[in-house]
C-alpha positions in Angstrom: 48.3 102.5 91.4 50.5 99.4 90.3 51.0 101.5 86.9 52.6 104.5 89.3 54.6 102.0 90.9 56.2 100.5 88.1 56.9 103.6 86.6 58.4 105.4 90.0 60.2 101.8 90.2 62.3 102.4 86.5 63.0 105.7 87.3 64.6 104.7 90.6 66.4 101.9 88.5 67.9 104.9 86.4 68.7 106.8 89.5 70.7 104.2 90.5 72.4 103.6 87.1 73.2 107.2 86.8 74.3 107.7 90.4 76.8 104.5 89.7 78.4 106.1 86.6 79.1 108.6 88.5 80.6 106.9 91.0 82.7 104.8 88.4 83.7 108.3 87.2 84.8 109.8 90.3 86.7 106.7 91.4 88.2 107.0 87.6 89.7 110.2 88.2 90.6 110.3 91.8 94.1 110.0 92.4 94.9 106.4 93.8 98.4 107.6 95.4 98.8 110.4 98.3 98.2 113.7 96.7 101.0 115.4 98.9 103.5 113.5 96.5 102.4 114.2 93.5 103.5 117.0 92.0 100.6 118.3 90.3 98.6 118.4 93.6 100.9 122.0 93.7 98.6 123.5 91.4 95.0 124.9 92.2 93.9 123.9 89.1 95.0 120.2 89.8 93.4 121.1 93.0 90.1 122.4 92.0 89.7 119.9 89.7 89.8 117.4 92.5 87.5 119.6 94.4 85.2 119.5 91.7 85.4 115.6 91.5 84.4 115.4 95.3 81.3 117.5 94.7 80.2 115.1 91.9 80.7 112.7 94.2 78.2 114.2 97.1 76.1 115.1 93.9 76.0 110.7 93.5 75.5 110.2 96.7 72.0 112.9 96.3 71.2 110.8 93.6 71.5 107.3 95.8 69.4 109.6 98.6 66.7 110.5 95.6 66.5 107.1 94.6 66.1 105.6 97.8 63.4 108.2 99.1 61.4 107.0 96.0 61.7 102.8 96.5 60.8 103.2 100.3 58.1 106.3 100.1 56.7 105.1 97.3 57.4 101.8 95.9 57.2 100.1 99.2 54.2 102.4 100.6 51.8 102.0 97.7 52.7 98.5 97.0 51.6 97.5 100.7 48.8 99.3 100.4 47.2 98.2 97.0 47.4 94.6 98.6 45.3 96.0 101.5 43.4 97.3 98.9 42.9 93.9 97.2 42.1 92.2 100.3 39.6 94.7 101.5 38.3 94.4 97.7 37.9 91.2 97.3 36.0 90.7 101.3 33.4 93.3 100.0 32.6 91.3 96.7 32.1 88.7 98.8 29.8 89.9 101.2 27.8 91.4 98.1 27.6 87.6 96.6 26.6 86.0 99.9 23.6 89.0 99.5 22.6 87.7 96.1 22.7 84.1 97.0 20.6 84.7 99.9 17.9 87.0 97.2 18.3 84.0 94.6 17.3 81.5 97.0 14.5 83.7 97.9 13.3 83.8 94.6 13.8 80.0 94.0 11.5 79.4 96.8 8.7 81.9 95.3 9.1 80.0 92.5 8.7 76.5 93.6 5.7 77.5 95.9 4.2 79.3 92.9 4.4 76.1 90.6 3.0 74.3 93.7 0.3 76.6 94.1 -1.1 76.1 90.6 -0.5 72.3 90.7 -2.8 71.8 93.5 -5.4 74.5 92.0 -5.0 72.3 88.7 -5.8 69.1 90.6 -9.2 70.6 92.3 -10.2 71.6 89.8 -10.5 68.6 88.3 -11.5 66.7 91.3 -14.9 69.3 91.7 -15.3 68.7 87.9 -14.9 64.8 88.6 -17.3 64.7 91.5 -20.2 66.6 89.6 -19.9 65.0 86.6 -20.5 61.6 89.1 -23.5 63.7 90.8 -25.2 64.1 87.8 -24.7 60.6 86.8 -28.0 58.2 87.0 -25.7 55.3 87.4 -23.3 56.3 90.0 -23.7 54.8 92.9 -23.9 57.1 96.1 -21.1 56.3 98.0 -19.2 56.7 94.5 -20.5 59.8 94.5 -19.8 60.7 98.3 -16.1 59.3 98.1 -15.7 62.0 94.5 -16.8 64.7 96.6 -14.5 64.4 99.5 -11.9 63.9 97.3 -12.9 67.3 95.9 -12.9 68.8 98.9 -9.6 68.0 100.0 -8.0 68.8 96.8 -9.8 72.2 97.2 -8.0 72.4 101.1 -4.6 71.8 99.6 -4.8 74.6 96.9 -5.9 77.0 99.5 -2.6 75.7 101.7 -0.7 75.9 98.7 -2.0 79.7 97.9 -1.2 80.7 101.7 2.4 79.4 101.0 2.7 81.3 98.1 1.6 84.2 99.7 3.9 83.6 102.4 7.2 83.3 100.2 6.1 86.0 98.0 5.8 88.5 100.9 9.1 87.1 102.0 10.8 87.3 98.5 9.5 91.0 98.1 11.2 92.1 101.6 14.6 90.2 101.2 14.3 91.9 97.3 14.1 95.2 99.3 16.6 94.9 101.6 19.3 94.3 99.0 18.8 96.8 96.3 17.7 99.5 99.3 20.5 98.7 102.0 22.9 95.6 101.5 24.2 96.8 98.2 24.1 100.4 98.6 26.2 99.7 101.5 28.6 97.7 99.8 29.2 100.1 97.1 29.5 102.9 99.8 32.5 101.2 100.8 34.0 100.4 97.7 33.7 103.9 96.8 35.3 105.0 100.5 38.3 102.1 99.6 38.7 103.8 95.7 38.8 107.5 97.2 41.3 106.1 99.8 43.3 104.9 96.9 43.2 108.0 95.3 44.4 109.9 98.1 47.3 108.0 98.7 48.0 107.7 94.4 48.0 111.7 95.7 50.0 111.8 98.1 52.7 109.4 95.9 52.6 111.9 93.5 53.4 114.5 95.8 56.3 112.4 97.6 57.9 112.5 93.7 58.2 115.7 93.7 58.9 116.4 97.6 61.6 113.5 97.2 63.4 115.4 94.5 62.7 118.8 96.1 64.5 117.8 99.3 67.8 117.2 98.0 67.7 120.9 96.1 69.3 122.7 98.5 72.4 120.1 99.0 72.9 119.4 95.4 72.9 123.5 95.4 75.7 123.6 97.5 77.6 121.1 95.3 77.3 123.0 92.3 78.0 126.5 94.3 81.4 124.4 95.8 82.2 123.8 91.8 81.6 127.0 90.8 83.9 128.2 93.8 86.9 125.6 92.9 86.4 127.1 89.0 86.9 130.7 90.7 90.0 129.4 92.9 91.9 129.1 89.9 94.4 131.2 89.9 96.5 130.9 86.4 99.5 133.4 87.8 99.8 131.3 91.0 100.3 128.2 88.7 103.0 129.7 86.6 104.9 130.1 89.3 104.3 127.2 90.5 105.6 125.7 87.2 108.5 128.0 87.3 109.9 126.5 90.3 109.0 123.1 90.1 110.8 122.8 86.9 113.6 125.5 87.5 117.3 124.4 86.3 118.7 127.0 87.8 121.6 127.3 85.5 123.0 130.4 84.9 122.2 132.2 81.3 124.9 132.5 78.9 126.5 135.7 78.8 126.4 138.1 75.2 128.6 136.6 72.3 131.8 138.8 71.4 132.4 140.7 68.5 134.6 138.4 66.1 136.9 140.7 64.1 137.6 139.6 61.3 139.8 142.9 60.1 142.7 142.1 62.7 145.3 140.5 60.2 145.1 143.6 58.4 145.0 146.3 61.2 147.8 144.1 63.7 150.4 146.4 62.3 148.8 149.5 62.7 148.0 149.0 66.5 148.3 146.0 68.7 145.2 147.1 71.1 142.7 145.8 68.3 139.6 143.9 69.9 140.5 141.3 67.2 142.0 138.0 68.1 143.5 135.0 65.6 141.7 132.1 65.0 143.6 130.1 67.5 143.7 132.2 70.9 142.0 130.7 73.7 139.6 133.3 74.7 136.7 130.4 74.0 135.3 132.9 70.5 134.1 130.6 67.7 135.8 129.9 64.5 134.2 132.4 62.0 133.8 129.1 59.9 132.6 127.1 62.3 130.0 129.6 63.4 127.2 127.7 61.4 128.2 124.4 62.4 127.6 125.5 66.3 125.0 127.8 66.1 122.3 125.1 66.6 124.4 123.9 69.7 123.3 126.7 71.9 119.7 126.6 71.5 117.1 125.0 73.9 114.5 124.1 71.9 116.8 123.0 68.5 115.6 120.2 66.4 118.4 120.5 64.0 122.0 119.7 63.8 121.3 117.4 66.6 124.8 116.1 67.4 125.7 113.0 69.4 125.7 113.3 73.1 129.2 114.9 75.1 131.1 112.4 76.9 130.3 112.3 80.5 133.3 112.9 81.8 134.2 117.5 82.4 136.3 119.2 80.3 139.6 118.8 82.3 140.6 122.3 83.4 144.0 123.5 82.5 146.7 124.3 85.1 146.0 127.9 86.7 147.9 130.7 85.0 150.9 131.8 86.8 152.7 135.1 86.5 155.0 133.9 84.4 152.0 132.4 82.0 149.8 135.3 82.3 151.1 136.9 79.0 152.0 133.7 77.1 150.4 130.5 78.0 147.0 129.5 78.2 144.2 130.7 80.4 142.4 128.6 82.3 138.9 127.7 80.4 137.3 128.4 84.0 138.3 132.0 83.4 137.4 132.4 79.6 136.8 135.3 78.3 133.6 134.3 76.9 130.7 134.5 78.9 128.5 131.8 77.0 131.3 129.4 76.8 132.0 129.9 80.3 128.1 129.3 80.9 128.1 126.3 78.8 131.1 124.8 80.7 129.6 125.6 84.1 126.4 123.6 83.0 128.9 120.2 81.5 130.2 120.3 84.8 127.3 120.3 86.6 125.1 118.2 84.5 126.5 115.0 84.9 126.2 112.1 84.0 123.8 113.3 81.2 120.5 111.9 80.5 120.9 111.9 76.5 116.6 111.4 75.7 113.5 110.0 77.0 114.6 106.7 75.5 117.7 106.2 77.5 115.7 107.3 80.5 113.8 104.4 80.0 115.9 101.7 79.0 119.5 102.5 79.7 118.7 105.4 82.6 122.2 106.9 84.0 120.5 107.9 87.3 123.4 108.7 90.6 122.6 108.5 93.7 123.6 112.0 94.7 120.7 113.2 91.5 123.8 115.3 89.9 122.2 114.1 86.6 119.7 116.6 87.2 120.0 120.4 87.1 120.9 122.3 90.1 117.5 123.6 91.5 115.8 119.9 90.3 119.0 118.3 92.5 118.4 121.1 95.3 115.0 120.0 95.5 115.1 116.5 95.5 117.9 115.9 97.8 115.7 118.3 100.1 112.8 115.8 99.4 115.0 112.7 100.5 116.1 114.4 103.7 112.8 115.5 105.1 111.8 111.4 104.0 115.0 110.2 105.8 113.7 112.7 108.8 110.6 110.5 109.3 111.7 107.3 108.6 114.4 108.3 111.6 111.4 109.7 114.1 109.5 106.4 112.8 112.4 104.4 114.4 113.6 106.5 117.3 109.7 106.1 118.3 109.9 102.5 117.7 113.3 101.9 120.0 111.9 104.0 122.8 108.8 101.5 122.8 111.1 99.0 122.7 112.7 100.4 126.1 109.3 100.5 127.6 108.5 97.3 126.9 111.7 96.2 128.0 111.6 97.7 131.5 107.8 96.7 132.1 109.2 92.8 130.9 111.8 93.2 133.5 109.6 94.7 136.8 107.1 92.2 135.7 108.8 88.4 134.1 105.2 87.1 133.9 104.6 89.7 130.6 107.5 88.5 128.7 111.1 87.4 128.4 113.3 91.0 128.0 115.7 88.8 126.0 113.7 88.2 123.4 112.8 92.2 122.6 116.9 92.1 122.1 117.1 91.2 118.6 114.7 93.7 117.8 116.2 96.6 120.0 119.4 96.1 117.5 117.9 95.9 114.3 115.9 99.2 115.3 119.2 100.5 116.9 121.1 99.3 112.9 118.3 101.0 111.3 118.6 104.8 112.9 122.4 104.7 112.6 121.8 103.7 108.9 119.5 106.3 108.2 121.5 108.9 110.3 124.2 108.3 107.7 122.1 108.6 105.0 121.2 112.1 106.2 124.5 113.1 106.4 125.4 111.9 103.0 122.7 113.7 101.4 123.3 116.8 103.5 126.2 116.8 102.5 125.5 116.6 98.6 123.2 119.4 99.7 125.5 121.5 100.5 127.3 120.9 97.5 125.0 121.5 95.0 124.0 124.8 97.0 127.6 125.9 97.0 127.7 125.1 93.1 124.5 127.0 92.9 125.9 130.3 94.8 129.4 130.1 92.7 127.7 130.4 89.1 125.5 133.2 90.0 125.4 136.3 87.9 127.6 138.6 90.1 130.3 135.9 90.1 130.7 134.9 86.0 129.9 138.7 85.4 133.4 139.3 88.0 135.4 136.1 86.0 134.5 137.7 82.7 135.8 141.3 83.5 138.8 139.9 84.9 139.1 137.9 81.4 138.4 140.6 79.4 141.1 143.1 81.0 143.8 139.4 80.6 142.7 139.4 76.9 143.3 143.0 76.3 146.6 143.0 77.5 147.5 139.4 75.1 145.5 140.6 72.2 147.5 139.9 68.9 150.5 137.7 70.8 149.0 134.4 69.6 149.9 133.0 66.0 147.8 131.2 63.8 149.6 128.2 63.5 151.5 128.5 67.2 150.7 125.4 69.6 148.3 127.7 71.5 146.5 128.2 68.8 145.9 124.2 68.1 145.1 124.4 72.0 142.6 126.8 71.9 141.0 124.9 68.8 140.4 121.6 71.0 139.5 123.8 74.0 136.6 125.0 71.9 135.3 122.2 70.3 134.9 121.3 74.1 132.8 124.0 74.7 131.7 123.5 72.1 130.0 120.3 72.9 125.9 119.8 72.5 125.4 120.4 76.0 121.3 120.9 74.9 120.9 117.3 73.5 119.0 116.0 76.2 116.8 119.2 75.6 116.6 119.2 71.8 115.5 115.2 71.6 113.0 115.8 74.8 111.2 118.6 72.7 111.2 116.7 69.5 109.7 113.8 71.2 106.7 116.1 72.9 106.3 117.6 69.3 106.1 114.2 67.0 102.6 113.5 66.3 101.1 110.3 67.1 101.6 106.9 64.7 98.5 105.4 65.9 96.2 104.7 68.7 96.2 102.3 71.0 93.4 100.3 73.9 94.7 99.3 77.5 93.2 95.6 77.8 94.8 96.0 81.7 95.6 98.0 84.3 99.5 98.9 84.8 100.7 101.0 87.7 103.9 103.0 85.8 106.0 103.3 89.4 109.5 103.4 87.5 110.9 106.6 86.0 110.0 106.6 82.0 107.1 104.5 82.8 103.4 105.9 82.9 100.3 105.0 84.3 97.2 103.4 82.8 93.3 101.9 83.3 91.6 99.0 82.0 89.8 100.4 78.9 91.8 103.7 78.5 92.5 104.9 75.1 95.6 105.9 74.2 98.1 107.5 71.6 100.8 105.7 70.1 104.2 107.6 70.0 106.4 104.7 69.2 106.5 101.2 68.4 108.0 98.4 70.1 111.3 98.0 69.3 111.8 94.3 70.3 112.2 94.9 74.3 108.3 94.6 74.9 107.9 98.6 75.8 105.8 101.0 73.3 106.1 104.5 73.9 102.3 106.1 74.2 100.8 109.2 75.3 97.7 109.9 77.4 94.7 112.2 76.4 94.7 114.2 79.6 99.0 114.5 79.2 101.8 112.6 80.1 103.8 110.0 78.1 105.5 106.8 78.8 106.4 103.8 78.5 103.7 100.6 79.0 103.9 96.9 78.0 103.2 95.7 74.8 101.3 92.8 75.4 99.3 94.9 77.5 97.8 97.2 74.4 95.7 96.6 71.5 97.7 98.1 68.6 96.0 100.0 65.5 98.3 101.7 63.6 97.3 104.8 61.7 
């Protein structure tokens, strides 16, 4: 029995071991924030995998329930009862030696009684052997002979005494010899065998508990794995690209086709002055035949070559609107170009400002406004919608605290003895402060709202599709009235190395950094909560790949198995380059 126990008591040790790794492992993955603001809590995948999480941890908690179960209905039970066991043990060895003591004190009695016996037979013998010997002597006196014969005599009366005793103790001996082998120690082993079968029924009944203990928790620990199997099925992969789709959407407008540069114009202007062909210099925003291989790899999202330095941050400065007088000779205005891309492109410098150039100057040197125009239009839409519903409840938050404030100023008034009302004053007017603050800041952002949805409405398709007819039909009519070296010309050249500009850079160095391959790995000796933009999360212990090394302003750039990359401190990493 104390051989089950200690074996029942290891594997309740390694129920608890394994039911605390699994613990350590849920609390590992759960999120520590408020899922309702993290972004990936959008996703049913992000969602099942947190459902799944939680059933792991009911399926520890069965564990704990198994391994508890075991130490108290089994551990505990059998180790009480194998010291009853011991006690009731040892009281019946007991009562078996005080039932040989008694037979061995029998027998020491038959023994000393028999050793007397045949003493005192010894001794008359010798005394009747004495006394005739004395009889038949001729010069023995008679009273000699009288005193040898009494002495004879009583010798003889003391053997027979001796013999009765004998008899007595061996009769006695024989009976007490009886009684234990025929009823005190078949008794005693009667019991011992009744306390050993009771031992074996309840080593049974442990053994039985083992398995009941782990049958009980079947049907829960069913239900956790039928509520993992039913997060897997929630998964919906269509629902998650959509999801994706608008979390990240821009919502810039795509660039219109690219026009047909013809290059046979300076030999067909003669022959008819409605060619589709324009000089080099006219401002209808088409690229410089020559300078079409420079700016091809400006247009393109996901470019990793000719990566050019960032545009200035500033627009390109519009040019006065045409006038009648203009409409056939001067300049167009670039927000009516004829080109649909260029027109695209200059929609997006106008919006997109001030530019975030890479993930590094997002880190270090972030150009972040208040009103998020650094971010594109749906990402600004979005996130000034997300700061007015927080402004919302910080407001409710107050107005609920000022009208407790009221309350508890009236109740201070009918009633003095509660409280002064002045000194609820100071913190009526801070609360008062407070709500006109954040009504302000409501308006503000509505406003920048509104803003960024008007912006939003104005480059839609319909409109640029409306602008670039009504280019098109202005180009038509001043095709060919532009000279290569006219003014205009030199104009048009500056307009389009404005549009011109690598509006993608902040794109192009984004996807180059998610492409580079890790320099080495890396160890988080600490913990470090990444609640600034660039900055990422990380856990004691976590493993980690090195993107880039610290460039002397204690930050290395890393990336995390399960996605995501960041910034951490240095000194809070164990380094091994590759």
């Amino acid at each position: 029995m104390e051989k089950y126990v200690k074996f029942v008591k290891e594997r309740t040790e390694i129920e608890q071991a394994y039911a605390k790794q699994l613990r350590n492992l849920v609390k590992k993955y759960l999120p520590k924030r408020n899922t309702r603001e993290d972004p990936e809590s959008k996703f049913c995948q992000y969602q099942a995998f947190l459902h799944v999480v939680k059933e792991l941890n009911d399926f520890a908690g069965q564990r704990e329930v198994v391994a508890e179960n075991l130490m108290t209905q089994i551990c505990v039970e059998l180790s009480k009862h194998a010291q009853e066991l011991k006690q009731e043990r040892k009281s019946h060895f007991q009562e078996g030696r005080r039932a040989q003591q008694q037979l061995e004190n029998s027998f020491k009695q038959l023994e000393n009684s028999k050793r007397k016996f045949e003493r005192d037979c010894r001794e008359a013998e010798k005394a009747m052997l004495a006394a005739e010997k004395l009889d038949q002597d001729l010069n023995a006196t008679k009273a000699d002979v009288e005193k040898a014969k009494q002495q004879a005599n009583l010798r003889s009366h003391m053997a027979e005494e001796s013999k009765n005793e004998y008899a007595s103790f061996l009769q006695k001996f024989n009976r007490d010899q009886s009684q234990f082998y025929f009823l005190e120690m078949p008794q005693i082993f009667n019991k011992l065998q009744e306390m050993d079968e009771r031992r074996t029924v309840r080593l049974k009944e442990g053994y039985g508990v083992f398995s009941e203990t782990e049958r009980q928790v079947m049907p829960i620990i069913g239900k956790c794995l039928d509520g993992m199997k039913a997060a897997a099925d929630s998964v919906n992969e269509k629902n998650d690209s959509q999801v994706l789709i608008e979390l990240h959407k821009s919502g810039f407008e795509r660039p219109g086709d690219v026009d047909f540069e013809d290059f046979s114009q300076p030999i067909n202007r003669t022959s008819s002055d409605s060619s589709l062909g324009t000089p080099r210099g006219t401002l209808d925003g088409r690229l410089d035949p020559r300078l079409l291989g420079k700016n091809k790899g400006k247009r393109w999202l996901f470019s990793k070559k000719n990566k050019l330095p960032p545009p200035p941050l500033s627009p390109v400065i519009s040019a006065p609107p045409p006038s009648s007088s203009s409409a056939t000779n001067g300049p167009p205005s670039p927000k009516f170009t004829r080109d649909p891309l260029s027109y695209c492109l200059n929609e997006i410098n106008k919006t997109v400002k001030p530019r975030i150039a890479s993930f590094r100057s997002l880190k270090r040197g972030p150009v972040i406004t208040e009103d998020f125009s650094h971010l594109p239009p749906e990402q600004r839409r979005k996130k000034l919608q997300q700061k007015i519903e927080e402004r919302n409840r910080e407001l409710q938050k107050e107005i609920d605290q000022r009208d407790a404030l009221n309350k508890m100023k009236d109740v201070y008034q009918k009633t003095p003895q509660m409280g002064d009302p002045a000194s609820l004053e100071p913190k009526i007017s801070e609360t008062l402060s407070n709500i006109e603050k954040l009504r302000l800041e409501i308006q503000k952002y509505e406003s920048w709202l509104a803003e960024a949805e008007s912006r939003m409405l104005s480059n839609r398709p319909d409109n640029t599709l409306r602008h670039s007819r009504h280019l098109d039909h202005a180009t038509l009519n001043n095709n060919g009235s532009h000279e290569k070296g006219s003014p205009d010309a030199t104009h048009s050249d500056d307009s389009q190395d404005a549009l011109n500009q690598p509006i993608y850079t902040e794109f192009d160095e984004d996807f180059e950094e998610d492409l580079a391959s890790p320099i080495g790995t890396c160890v988080a000796m600490y913990q470090f909560e990444g609640s600034s933009e660039g900055t990422i999360s990380m856990t004691e212990g976590e493993e980690l790949s090195l993107m880039e090394e610290d460039k002397g302003d204690g930050w290395t750039r890393v990336r995390r198995s399960k996605g995501g990359e960041g910034y951490v401190p240095t000194s809070y990493l164990r380094v091994t380059l590759n």
